[in-house]
Residue frames as qw, qx, qy, qz and C-alpha x, y, z in Angstrom:
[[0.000, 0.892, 0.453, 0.000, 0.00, 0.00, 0.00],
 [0.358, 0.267, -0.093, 0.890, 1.20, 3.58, -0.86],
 [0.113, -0.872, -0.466, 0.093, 0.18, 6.67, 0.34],
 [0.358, 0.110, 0.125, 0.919, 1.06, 10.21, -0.41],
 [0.102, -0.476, -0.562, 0.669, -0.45, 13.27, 1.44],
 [0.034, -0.461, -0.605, -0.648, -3.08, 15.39, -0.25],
 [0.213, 0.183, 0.605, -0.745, -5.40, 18.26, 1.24],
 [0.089, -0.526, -0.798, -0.280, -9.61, 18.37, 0.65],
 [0.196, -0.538, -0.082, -0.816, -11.78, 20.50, 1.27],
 [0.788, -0.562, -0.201, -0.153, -12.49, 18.28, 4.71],
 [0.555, -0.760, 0.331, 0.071, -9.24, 18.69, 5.92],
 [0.036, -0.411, 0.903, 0.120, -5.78, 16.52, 5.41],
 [0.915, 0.314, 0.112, -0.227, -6.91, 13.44, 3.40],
 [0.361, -0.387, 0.786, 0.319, -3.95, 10.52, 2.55],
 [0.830, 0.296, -0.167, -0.442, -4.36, 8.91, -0.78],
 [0.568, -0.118, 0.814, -0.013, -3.73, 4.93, -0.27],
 [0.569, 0.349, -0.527, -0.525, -3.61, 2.55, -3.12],
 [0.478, -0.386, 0.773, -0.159, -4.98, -0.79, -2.63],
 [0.310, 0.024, -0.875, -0.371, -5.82, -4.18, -4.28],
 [0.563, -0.018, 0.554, -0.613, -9.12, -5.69, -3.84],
 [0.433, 0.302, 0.848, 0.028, -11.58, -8.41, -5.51],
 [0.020, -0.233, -0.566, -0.790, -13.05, -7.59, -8.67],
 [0.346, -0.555, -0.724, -0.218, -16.20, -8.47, -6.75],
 [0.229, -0.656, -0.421, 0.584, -16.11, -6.28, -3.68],
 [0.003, 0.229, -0.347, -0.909, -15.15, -3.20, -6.69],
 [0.237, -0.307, -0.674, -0.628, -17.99, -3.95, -8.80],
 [0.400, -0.719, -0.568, -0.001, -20.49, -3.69, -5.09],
 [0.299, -0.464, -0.087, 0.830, -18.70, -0.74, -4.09],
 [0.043, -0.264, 0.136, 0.954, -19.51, 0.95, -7.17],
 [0.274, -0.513, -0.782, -0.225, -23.34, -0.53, -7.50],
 [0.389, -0.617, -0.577, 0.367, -23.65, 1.28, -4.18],
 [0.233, -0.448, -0.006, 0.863, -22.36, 4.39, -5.14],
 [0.230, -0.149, -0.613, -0.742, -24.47, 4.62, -8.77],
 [0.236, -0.648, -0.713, 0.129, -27.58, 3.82, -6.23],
 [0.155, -0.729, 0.112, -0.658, -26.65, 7.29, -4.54],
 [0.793, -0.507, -0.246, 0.230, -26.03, 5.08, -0.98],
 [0.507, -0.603, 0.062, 0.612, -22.65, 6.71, -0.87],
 [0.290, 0.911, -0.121, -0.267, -20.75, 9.58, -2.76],
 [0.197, 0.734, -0.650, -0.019, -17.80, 7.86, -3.18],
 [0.806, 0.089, -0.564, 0.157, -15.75, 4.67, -3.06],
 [0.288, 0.496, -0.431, 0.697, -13.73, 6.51, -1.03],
 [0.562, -0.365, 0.312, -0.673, -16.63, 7.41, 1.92],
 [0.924, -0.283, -0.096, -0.238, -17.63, 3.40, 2.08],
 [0.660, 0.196, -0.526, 0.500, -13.71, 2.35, 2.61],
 [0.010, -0.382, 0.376, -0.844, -13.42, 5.36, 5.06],
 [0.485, -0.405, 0.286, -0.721, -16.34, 4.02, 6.82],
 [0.941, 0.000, -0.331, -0.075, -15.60, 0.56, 6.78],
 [0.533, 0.337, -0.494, 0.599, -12.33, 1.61, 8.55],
 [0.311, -0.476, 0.238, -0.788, -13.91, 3.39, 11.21],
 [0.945, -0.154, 0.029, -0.286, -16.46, 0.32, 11.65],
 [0.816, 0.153, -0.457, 0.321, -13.02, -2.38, 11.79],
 [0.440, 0.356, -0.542, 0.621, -11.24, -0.21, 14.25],
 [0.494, -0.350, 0.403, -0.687, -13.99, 0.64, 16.58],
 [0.900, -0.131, -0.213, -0.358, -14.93, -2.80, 16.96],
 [0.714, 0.010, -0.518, 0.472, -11.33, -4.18, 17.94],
 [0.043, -0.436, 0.285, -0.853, -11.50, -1.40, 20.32],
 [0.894, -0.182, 0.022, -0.409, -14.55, -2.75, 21.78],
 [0.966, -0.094, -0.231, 0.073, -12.74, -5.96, 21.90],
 [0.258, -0.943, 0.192, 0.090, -9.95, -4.18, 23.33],
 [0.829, 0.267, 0.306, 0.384, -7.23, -5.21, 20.97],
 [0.451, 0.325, -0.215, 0.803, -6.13, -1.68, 20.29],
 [0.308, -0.349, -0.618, 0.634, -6.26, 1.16, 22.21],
 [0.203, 0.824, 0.383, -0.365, -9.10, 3.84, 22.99],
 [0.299, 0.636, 0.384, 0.599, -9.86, 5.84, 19.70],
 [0.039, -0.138, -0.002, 0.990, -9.43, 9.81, 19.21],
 [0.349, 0.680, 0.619, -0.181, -13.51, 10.03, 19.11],
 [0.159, -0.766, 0.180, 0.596, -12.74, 13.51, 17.74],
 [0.080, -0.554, 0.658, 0.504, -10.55, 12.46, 15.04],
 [0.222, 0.196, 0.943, 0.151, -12.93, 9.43, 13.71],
 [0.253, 0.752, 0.471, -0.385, -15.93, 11.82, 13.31],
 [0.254, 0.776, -0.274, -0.508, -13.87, 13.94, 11.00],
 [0.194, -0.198, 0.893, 0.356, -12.74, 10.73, 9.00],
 [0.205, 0.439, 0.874, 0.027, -16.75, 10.08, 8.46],
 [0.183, 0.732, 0.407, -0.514, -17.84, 13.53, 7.92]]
């Protein structure tokens, strides 16, 4: 995975390159031509959010920046 730093108009935003299944790509962007989400980008970003706050919960890592996760979803 790269990444290389970029701002938005929401703040500091990293762009990451990854590899995925044809198949999860092709329901990512079903979901986004629905109008469910604006972006690949917003269902990854909130699929991260939903992975790390759950090992939290299972305490695996340690307490999230609430704060800092809200602005990752907004």
């Amino acid at each position: 995975m790269s990444a290389e730093g970029m701002t938005s108009s929401q703040g500091k935003k990293l762009k990451i390159s990854v590899s995925i299944s044809r198949y999860l790509k092709e329901e990512m962007d079903a979901l986004v031509e629905s109008g469910e989400f604006s972006s690949v980008s917003e269902i990854i970003s909130l699929a991260v959010v939903k992975f790390l706050t759950e090992l939290e919960a299972k305490g695996r890592i340690k307490s999230l920046n609430r704060k800092e996760l809200v602005k990752c979803i907004a």
